[in-house]
VEXTOR-79984 format. One record per residue (C-alpha): residue number from 1; residue in one letter; x, y, z negated. Coordinates in steps of 0.05 Angstrom, whole numbers, plus 32768, in hexadecimal, padded with zeros to 4 digits. Layout:
% VEXTOR-79984
(NUM; 'a'; (X; Y; Z))
...
This chain:
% VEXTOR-79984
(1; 'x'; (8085; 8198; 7FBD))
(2; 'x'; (80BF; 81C6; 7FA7))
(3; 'x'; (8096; 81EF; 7F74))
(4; 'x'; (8079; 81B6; 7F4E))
(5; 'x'; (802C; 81BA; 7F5E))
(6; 'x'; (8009; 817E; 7F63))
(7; 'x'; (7FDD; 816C; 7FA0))
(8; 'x'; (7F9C; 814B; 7F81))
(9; 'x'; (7F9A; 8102; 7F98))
(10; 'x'; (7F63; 80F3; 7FCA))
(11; 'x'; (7F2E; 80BA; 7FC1))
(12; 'x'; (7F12; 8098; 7FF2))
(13; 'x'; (7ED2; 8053; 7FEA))
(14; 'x'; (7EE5; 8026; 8029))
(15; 'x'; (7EAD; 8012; 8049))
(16; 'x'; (7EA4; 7FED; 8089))
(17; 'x'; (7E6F; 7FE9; 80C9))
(18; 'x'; (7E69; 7FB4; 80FC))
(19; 'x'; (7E5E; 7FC3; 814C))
(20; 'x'; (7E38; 7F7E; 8152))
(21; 'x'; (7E41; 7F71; 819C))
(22; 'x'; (7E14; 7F3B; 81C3))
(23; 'x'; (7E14; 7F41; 8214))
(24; 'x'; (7E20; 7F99; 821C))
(25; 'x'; (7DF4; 7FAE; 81E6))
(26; 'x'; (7E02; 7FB8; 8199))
(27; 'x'; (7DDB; 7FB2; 8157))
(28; 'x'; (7DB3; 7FE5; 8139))
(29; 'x'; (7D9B; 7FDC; 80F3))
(30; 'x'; (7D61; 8004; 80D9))
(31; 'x'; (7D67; 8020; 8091))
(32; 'x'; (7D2F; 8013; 805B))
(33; 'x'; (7D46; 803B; 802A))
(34; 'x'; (7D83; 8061; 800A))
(35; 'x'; (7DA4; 809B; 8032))
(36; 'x'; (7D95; 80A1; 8073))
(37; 'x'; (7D53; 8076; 8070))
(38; 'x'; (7D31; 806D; 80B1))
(39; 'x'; (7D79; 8075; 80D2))
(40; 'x'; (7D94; 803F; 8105))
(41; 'x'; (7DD9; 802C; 80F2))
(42; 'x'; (7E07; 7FF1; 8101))
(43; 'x'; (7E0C; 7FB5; 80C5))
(44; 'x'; (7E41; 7FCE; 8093))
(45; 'x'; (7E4D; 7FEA; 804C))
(46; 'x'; (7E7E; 7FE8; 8015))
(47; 'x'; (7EBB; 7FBD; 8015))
(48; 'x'; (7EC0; 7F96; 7FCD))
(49; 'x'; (7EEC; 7F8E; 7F9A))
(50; 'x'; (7F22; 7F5B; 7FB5))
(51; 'x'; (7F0E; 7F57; 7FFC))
(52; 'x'; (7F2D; 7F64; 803C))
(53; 'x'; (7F0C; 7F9D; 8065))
(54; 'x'; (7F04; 7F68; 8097))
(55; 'x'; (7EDE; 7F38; 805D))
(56; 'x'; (7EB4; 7F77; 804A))
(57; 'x'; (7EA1; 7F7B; 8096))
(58; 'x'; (7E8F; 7F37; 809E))
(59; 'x'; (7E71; 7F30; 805A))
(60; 'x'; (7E46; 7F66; 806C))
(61; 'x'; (7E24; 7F56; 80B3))
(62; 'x'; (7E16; 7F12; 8090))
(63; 'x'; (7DF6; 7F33; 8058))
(64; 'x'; (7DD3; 7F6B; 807E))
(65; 'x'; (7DBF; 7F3D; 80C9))
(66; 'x'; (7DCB; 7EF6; 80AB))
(67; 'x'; (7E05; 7F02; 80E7))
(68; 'x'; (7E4D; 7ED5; 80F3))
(69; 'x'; (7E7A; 7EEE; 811E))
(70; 'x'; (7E7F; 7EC1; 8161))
(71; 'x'; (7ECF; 7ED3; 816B))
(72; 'x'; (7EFF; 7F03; 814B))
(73; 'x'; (7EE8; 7F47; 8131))
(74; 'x'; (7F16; 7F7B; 814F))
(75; 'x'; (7F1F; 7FCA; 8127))
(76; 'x'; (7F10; 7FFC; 8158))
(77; 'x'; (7F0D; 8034; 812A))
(78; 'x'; (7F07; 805B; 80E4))
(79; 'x'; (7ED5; 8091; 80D6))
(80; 'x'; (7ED9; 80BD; 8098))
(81; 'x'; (7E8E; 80BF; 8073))
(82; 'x'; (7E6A; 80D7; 803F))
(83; 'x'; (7E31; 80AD; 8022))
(84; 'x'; (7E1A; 80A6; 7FDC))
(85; 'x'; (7E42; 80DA; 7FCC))
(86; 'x'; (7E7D; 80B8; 7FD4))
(87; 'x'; (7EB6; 80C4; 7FF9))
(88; 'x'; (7EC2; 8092; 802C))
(89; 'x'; (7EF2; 806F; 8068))
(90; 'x'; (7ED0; 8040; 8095))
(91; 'x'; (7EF8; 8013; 80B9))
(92; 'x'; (7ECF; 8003; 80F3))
(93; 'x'; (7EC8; 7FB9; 8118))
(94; 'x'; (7EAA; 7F9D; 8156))
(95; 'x'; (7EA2; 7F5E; 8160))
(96; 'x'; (7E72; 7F22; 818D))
(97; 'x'; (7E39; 7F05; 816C))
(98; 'x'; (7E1D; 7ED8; 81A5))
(99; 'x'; (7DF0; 7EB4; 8182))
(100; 'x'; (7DBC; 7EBA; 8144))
(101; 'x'; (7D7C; 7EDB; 8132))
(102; 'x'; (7D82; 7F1C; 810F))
(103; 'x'; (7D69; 7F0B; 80C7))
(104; 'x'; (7D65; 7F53; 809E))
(105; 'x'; (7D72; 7F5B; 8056))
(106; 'x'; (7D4B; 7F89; 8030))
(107; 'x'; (7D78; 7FCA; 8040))
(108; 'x'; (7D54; 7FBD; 8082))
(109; 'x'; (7D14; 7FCB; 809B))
(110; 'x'; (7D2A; 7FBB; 80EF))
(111; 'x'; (7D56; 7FA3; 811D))
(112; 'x'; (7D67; 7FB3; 8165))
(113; 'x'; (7D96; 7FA5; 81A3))
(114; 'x'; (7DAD; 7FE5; 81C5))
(115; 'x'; (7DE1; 7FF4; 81FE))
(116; 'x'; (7E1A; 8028; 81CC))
(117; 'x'; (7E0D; 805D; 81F8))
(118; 'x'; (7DC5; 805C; 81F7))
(119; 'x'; (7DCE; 8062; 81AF))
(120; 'x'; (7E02; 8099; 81A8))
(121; 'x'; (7DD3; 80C0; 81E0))
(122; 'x'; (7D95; 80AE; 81B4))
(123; 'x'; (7DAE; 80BF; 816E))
(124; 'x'; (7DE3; 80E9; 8170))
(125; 'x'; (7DE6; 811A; 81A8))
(126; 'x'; (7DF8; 815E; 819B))
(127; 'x'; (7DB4; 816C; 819D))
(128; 'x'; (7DA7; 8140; 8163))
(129; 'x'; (7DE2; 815A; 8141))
(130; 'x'; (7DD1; 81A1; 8148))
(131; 'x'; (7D8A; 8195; 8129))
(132; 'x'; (7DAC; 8183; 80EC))
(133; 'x'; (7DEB; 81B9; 80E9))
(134; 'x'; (7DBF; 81E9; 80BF))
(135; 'x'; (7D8A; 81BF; 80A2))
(136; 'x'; (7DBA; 8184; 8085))
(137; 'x'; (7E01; 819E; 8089))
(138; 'x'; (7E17; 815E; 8068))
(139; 'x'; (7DE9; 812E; 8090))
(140; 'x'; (7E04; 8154; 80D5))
(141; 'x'; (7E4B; 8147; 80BC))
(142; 'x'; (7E3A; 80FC; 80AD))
(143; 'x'; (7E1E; 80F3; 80F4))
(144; 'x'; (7E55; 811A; 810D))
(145; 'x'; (7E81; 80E7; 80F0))
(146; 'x'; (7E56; 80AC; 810A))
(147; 'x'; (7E52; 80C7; 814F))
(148; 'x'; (7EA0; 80C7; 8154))
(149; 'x'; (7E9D; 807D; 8133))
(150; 'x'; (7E71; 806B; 8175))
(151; 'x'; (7E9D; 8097; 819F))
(152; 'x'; (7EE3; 806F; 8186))
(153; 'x'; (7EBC; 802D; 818F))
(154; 'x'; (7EA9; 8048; 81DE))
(155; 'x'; (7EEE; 804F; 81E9))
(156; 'x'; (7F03; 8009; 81D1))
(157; 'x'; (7ED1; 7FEA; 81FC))
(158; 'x'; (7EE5; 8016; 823D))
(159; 'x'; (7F2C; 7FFE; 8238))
(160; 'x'; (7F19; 7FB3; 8226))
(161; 'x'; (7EED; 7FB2; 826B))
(162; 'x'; (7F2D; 7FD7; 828E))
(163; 'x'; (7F61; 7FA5; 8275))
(164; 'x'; (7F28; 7F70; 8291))
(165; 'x'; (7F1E; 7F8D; 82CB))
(166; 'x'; (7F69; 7F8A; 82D4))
């Protein structure tokens, strides 16, 4: 900038979800407590100190569904969030996990298979959205945020099946 001003510096938690695949459905994780409680998410949180974002991901669906990846774990997205009230960039995976019981830690009260779209319809039409745009300004802009998370993972899967298909 010519006239000397400095621009504050942005600062941004990285955090990271999982779109656990197994056959065309995805896993849903149940919240027991903290924000959001009662919410069903995908496994994810916080990367540590030291890790990769990748080694935060897979850390995390082991720690959260006792979950190993069955193949690679491919990025299909970030999603900007707010959640502890802390700024935050989630890089977003997806990735096979063919095989293994679901085994919940405590930040868990459920687990559940469900086809993506199903669960974008079911949690976060506009509908949904719009019951929250006056009540919860910040909770509408977090599932806002999700939704668009789900939408960019959609959109990975629709041109994985076309370059299949082809």
């Amino acid at each position: 900038m010519s006239d000397g001003a400095v621009l504050p510096t942005p600062l941004f938690a990285l955090s990271t979800a999982v779109f656990v695949e197994r056959g065309d459905e995805i896993l849903l994780l149940k919240r027991a407590g903290g924000e959001m409680t009662g919410g069903w998410y995908m496994p994810g949180g916080a990367v540590d100190a030291g890790e990769t974002v990748e080694e935060g991901a897979r850390r995390e669906l082991l720690e959260e569904a006792g979950l190993r990846p069955g193949g690679p774990m491919t990025c299909v997205g970030v999603a900007h969030m707010r959640a502890y009230g802390v700024e935050s960039l989630q890089v977003l995976y997806a990735c096979a996990c063919p095989d293994g019981e679901v085994v919940l830690s405590d930040e868990h009260s459920g687990a559940r298979w469900m086809a993506p779209d199903a669960y974008r319809a079911r949690y976060f039409s506009d509908d949904v959205l719009g019951m929250f745009k006056q009540s919860d300004p910040r909770v509408h802009t977090m599932l806002t945020n999700i939704r668009a998370a789900i939408d960019a993972y959609l959109e990975w899967r629709r041109m994985r099946a076309g370059a299949a298909a082809r």
